[in-house]
N, C-alpha and C positions, 0 to 999 in steps of 0.2 A: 504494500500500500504506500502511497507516495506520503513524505512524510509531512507534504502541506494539508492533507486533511488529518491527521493524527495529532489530538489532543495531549499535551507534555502537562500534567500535574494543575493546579490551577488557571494557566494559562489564557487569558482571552485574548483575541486580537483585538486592534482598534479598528473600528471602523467607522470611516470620517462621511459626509454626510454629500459632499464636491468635490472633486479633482484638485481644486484649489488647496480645500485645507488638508487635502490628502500629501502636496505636494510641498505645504508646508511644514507639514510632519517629517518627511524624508528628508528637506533641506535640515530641520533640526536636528534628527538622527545622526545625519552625515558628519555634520558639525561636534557633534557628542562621541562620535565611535573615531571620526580621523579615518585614514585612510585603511582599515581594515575590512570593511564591509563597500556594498553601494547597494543603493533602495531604487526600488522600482514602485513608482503606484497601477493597481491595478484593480479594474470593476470588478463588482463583486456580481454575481448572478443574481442576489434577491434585493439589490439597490447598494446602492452606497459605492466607495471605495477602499479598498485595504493597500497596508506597504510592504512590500516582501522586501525581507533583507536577504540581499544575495551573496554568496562568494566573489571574491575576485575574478574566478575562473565563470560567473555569471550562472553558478546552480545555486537552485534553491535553498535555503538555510531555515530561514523560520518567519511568520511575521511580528509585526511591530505591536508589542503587547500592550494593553492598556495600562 
């Protein structure tokens, strides 16, 4: 099972409500992690948007928890 749908312990994601403030999230992130990760925003299928934080190498990692 892909590890973006697998719930890790309490865990939520955020899910931000426009692209905007999804995309303002990611710039915060980025800002906060430095150059070990990068974030992608992405729609979500039942509304909204979410931020995957990715690898380097541009795989999946986890997303951006509430």
């Amino acid at each position: 099972m892909s590890r973006a749908f697998v719930s890790e312990g309490n865990s939520v994601p955020q899910v931000f409500a426009s692209a905007d403030s999804a995309e303002s999230a990611a710039n915060l992130q980025r800002a906060m992690d430095g150059k070990d990760y990068d974030y992608e925003v992405r729609p979500r299928q039942r509304g909204g948007y979410m931020v995957a934080r990715l690898s380097k190498d541009g795989t999946f990692d986890s997303w951006v928890e509430e």
